[in-house]
C-alpha positions in Angstrom: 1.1 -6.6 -5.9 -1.3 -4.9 -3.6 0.6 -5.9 -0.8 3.8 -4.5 -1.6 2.1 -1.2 -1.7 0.5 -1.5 1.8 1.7 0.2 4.6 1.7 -3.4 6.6 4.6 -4.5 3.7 6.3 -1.2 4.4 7.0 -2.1 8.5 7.7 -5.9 7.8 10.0 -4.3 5.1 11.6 -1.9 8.1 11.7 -4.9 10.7 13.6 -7.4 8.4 16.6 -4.5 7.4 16.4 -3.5 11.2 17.1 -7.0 11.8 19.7 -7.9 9.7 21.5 -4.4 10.0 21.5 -5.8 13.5 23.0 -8.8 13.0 25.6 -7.6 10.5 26.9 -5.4 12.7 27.0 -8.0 15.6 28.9 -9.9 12.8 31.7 -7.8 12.2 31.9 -7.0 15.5 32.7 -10.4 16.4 34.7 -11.4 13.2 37.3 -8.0 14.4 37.4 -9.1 17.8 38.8 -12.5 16.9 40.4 -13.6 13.0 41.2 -9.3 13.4 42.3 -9.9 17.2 44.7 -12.9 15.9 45.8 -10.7 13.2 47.5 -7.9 14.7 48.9 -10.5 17.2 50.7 -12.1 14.5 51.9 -8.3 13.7 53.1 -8.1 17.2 55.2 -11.0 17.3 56.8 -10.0 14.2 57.5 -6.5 15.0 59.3 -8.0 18.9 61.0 -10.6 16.8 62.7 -8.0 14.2 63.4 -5.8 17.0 65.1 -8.1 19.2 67.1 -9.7 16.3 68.2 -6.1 14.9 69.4 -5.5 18.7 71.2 -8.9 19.2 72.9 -7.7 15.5 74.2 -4.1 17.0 75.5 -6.3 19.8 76.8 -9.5 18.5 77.2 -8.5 14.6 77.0 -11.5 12.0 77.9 -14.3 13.9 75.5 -13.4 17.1 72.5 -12.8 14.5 73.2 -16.0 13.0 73.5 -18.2 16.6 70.5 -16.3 17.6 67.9 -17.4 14.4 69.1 -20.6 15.1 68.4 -21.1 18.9 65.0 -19.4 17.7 64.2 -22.2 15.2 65.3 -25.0 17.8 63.8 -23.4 21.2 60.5 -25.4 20.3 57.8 -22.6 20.8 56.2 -21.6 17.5 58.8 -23.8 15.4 55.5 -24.7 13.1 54.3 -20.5 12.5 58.1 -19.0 12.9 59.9 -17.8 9.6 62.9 -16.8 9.3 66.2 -15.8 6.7 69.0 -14.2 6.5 70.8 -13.0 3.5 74.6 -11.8 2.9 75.1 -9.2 0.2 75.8 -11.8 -2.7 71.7 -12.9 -1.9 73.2 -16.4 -0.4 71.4 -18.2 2.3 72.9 -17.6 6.0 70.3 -18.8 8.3 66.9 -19.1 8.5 64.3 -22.2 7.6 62.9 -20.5 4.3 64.2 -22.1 1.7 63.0 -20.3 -1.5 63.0 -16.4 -1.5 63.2 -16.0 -5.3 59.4 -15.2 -5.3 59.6 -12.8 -1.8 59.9 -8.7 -2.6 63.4 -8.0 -0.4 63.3 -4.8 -0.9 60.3 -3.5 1.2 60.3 -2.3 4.9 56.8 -2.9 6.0 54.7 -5.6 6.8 53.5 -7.9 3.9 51.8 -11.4 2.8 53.6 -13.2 0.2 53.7 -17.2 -0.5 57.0 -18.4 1.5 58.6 -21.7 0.7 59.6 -23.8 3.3 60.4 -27.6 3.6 56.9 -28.3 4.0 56.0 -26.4 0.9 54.6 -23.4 0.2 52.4 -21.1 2.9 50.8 -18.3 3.3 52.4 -15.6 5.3 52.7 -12.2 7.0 56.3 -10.8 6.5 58.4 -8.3 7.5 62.7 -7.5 5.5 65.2 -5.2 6.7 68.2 -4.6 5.2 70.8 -4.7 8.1 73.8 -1.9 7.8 76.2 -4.4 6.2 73.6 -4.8 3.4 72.7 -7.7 4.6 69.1 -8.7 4.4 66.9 -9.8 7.2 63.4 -11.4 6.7 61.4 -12.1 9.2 57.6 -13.7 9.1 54.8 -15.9 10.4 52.5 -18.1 9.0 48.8 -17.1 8.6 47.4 -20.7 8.8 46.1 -20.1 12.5 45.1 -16.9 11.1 43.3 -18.3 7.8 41.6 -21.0 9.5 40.0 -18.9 12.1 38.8 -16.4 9.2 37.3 -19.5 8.1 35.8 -20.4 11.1 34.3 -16.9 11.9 33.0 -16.4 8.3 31.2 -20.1 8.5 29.8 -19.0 11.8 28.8 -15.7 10.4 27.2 -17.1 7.5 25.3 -20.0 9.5 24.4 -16.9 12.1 22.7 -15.1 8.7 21.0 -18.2 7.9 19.3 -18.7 11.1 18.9 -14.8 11.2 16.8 -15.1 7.8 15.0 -18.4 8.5 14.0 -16.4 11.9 12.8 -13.1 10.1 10.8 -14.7 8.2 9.4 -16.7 10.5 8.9 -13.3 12.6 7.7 -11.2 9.2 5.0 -14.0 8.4 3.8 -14.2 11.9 4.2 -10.2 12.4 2.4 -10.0 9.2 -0.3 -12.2 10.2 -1.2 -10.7 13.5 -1.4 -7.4 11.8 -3.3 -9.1 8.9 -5.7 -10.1 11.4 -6.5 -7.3 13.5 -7.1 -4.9 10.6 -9.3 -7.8 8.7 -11.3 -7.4 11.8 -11.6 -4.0 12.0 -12.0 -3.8 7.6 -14.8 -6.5 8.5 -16.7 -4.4 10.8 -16.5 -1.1 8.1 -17.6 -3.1 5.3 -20.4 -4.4 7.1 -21.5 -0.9 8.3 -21.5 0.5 4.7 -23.9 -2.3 3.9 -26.2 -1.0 6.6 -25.4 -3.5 9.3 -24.7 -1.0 12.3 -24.5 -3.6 14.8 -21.6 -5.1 13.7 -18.8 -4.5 16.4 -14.7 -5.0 16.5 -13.8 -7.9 18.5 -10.7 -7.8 20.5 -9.2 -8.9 23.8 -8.9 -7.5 26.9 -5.9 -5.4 26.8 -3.9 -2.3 26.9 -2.2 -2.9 23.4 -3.0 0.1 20.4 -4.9 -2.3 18.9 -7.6 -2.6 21.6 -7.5 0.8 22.0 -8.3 1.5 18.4 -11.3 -1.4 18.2 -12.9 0.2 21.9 -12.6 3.7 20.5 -13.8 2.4 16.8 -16.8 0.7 18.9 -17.9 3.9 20.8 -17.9 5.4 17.2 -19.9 2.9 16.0 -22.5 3.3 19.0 -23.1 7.0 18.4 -23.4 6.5 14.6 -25.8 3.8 15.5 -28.0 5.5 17.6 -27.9 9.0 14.9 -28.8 6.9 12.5 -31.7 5.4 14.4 -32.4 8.8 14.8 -32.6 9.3 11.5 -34.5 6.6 10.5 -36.7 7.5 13.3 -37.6 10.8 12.1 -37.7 9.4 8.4 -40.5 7.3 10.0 -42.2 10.0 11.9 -42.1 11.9 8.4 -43.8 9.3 6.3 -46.4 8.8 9.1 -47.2 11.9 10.5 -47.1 14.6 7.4 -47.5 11.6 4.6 -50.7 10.2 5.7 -52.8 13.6 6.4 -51.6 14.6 3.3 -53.2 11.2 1.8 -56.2 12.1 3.5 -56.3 15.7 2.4 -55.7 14.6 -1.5 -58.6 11.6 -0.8 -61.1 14.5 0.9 -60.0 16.7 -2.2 -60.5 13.7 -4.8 -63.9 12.8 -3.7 -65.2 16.3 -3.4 -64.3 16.9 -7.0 -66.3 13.8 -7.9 -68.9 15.8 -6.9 -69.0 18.9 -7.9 -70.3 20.5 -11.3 -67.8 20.4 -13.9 -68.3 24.2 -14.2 -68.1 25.1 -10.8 -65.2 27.6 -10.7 -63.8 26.0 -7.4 -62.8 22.8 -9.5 -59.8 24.2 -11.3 -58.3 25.1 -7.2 -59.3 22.0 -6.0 -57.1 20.0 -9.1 -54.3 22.5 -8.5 -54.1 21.2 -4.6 -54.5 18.1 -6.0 -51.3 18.9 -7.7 -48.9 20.6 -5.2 -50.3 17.6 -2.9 -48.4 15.3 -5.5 -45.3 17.1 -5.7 -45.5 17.4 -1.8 -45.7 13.6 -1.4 -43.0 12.9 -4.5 -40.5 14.7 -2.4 -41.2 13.0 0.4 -40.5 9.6 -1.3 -37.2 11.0 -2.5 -36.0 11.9 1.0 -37.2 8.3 2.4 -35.3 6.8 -1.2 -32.0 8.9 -0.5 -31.9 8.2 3.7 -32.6 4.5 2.6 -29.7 4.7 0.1 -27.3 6.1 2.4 -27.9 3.9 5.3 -26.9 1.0 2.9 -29.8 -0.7 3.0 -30.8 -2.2 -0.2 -27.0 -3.4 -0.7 -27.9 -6.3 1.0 -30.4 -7.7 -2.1 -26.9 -7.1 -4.6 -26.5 -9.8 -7.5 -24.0 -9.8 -10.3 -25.0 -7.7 -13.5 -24.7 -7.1 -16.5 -24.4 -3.5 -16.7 -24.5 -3.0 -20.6 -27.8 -5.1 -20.4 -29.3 -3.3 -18.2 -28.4 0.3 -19.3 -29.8 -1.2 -22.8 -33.2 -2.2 -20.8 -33.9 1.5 -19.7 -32.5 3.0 -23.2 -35.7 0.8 -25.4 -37.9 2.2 -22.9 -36.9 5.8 -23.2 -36.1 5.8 -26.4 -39.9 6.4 -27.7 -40.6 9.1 -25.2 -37.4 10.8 -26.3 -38.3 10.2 -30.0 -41.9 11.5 -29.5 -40.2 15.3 -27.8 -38.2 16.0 -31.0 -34.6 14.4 -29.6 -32.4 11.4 -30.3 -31.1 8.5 -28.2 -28.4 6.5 -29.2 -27.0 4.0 -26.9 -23.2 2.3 -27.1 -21.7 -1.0 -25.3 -17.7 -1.6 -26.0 -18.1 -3.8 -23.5 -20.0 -6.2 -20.9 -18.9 -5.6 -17.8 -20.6 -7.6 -14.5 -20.9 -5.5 -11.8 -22.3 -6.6 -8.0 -25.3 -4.5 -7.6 -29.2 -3.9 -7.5 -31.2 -3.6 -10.9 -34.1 -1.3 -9.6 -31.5 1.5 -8.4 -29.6 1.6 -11.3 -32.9 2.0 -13.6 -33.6 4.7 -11.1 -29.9 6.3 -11.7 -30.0 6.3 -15.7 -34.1 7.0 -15.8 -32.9 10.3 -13.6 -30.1 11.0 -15.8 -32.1 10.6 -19.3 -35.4 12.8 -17.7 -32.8 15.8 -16.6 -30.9 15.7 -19.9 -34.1 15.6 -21.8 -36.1 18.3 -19.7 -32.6 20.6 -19.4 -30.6 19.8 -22.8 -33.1 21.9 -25.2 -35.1 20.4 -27.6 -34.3 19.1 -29.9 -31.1 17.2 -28.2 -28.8 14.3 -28.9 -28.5 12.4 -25.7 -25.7 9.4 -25.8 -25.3 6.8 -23.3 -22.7 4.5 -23.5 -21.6 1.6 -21.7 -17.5 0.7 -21.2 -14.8 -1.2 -18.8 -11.3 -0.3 -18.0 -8.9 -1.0 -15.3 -11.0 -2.8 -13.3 -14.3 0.0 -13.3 -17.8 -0.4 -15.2 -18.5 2.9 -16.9 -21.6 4.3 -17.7 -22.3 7.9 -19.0 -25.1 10.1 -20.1 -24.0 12.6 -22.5 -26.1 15.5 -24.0 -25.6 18.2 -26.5 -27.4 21.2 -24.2 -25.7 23.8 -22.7 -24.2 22.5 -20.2 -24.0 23.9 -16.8 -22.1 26.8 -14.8 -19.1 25.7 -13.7 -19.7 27.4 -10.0 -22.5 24.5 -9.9 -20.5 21.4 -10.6 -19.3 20.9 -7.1 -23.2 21.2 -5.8 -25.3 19.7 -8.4 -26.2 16.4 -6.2 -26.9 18.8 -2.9 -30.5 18.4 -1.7 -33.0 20.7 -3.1 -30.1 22.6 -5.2 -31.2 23.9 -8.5 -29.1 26.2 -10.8 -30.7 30.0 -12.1 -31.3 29.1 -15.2 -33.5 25.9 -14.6 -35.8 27.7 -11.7 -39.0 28.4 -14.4 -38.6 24.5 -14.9 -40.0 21.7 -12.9 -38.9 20.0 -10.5 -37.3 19.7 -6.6 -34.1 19.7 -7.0 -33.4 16.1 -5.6 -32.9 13.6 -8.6 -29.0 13.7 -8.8 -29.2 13.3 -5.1 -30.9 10.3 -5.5 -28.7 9.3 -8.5 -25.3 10.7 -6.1 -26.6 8.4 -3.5 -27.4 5.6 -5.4 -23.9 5.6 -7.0 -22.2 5.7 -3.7 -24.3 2.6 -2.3 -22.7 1.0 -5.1 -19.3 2.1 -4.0 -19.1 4.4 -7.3 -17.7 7.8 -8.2 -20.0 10.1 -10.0 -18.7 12.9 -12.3 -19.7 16.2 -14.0 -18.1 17.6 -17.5 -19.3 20.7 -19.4 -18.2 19.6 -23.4 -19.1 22.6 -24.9 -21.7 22.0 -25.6 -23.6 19.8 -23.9 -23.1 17.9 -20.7 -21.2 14.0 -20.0 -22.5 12.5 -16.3 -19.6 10.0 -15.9 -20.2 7.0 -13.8 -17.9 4.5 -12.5 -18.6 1.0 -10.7 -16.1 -1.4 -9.4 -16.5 -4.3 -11.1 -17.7 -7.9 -9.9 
């Protein structure tokens, strides 16, 4: 079903009615240009005949009309298509080789087809009656065989011409399909490979001109100036962890061993253990910068396994659950379902840990935090809801940005960076990650593709 949706189904779709609008018209081009051609011929001839025997009557009268159908019907050109009959006033037979008029309407003027019998039997025929000014009746026709069996001939050809013209836009639709198919499972190759980290995957194409070489060299230059930004990146990540995170060790070490040695009730103790402090905080965010840049250059998707996301949201819950017990609040964790999900364990501890510390540090005490587990249309769900107070609904749309904290949680601890890290985490795992205010309390909605 997918593939009726695409775009790709949409041109084949547009090539295959372009095609046989082409041919149909093609078609009844040719079919008017010969069985309709042959058709008003036979009109023609039948229209010169009546003329010429309503003249030879104003000249000749009766008698002439009568010597005139006959030398018709025995000149020997169109004796087999040739029709025709002449009536007197009492409806009796004159001259003419139709021998049954019962079933023929004698009272029209215009051209008509009608069954006429003749000694051969009954045909199908184009016909023409004039009443002459003696009342007499005139009827004068042509047989449509010729004209019926090149209708048939067309329409056989036209339908054997639709045949092949299907058989061959197919063919053309599958193959059109499949070159298309191709050259965007390249390119769809080379995306999903960069969103698991692996920047030096590149679009192969041939040497050409075509929009599809165009697209793959421009898609490659891309690819070259996110690689070497992200190098960048992960350069200065390094440079980070290196330069600021190992003086920083030292500094705590220096500050560690001095307070090994001084008195317990020298006053310069409590400073030294609130360095000691800010030092830690220091070096947390660091970690969480290095966790997020990791997360976001997809490089952890590459140890993914299948798993079972209500197990492991259970795992994290029986370890929480004491701590949360022991501040006053209440856990309770739910599973409707079992759904498998391709992903990395460690992460998504990290992403409901995160959750269950910010609802339990900004939800009030005592709280009722519930997490429960879910599945439906093809997504693992996972939310963390609280009964605190929520938050402003000016913040929803920044919550996850780096180092963003709302007013009213400044006097509390932290950095501002765990629903980064939780934000980031979600999208490594090709996730959406939603905020809802239920007054009261807050519902953190996440949803994973499942395996």
């Amino acid at each position: 079903m997918q593939f009726f949706r695409s775009v790709l189904f949409r041109i084949v779709l547009g090539y295959v009615a372009l095609l046989l609008a082409t041919v149909t018209t093609v078609s009844c081009l040719f079919y008017v240009n010969t069985a309709g051609l042959l058709s008003r011929q036979t009109d023609r001839q039948i229209n010169m005949a009546s003329r010429h025997l309503i003249g030879d009557y104003e000249l000749h009268g009766e008698p002439g009309l009568i010597t005139e159908i006959s030398r018709l019907l025995n000149d020997d050109q169109d004796i087999a298509s040739e029709e025709y009959l002449l009536l007197n006033t009492r409806g009796e037979k004159l001259a003419g080789n139709i021998v049954s008029w019962q079933n023929l309407n004698l009272t029209t003027r215009q051209l008509s087809e009608a069954p006429v019998e003749r000694q051969n039997g009954y045909q199908e025929s184009r016909i023409f009656v004039h009443r002459l000014p003696d009342d007499n009746v005139l009827v004068v026709g042509r047989t449509l065989q010729d004209v019926n069996n090149l209708r048939g001939i067309v329409s056989r050809s036209i339908y054997i011409g639709f045949l092949f013209a299907a058989i061959l836009t197919l063919a053309g639709s599958y193959l059109f399909k499949r070159y298309l198919q191709r050259q965007l499972r390249a390119i769809h190759n080379v995306t999903v490979n960069v969103s698991e980290g692996n920047l030096r995957k590149r679009v192969e194409f041939k040497a050409g001109k075509d929009e599809f070489a165009t697209i793959a060299s421009e898609i490659n230059a891309m690819l070259d100036k996110i690689e070497t930004l992200m190098n960048a990146t992960r350069g200065a990540s390094n440079a980070i962890a290196h330069d600021l995170r190992t003086p920083l060790g030292r500094i705590r070490a220096t500050l560690e061993s001095a307070l090994m040695r001084e008195d317990p009730a020298d006053p310069l103790r409590g400073e030294i253990e609130y360095a000691l402090t800010e030092i830690d905080k220091l070096l947390g965010v660091f970690e969480k910068i290095l966790q997020i840049s990791e997360a976001e250059a997809g490089i952890r998707r590459r140890s993914f396994e299948p798993l079972d996301l209500a197990a492991v949201a259970g795992e994290i819950c029986e370890f929480y659950e004491p701590v949360i017990e022991a501040e006053g609040s209440h856990l309770q964790f739910q599973a409707s379902a079992q759904p498998f999900i391709q992903g990395d364990r460690e992460l998504l501890a990290v992403v409901l840990a995160n959750l269950l510390e910010n609802a339990l540090k900004y939800a009030g005490k005592p709280c009722k935090i519930i997490v429960t587990v879910s599945s439906a249309e093809g997504k693992a769900n996972l939310s963390v809801a609280d009964s605190g107070p929520g938050i402003p609904e000016a913040a929803l749309e920044k919550i996850t940005e780096w180092f963003f904290r709302c007013d009213t949680s400044r006097h509390l601890p932290g950095n501002g960076l765990g629903l980064s890290i939780v934000a980031s985490y979600v999208a490594l795992h090709e996730g959406t990650l939603d905020f809802h205010n239920t007054h009261p309390g807050l519902r953190v909605q996440i949803r994973i593709p499942e395996a």
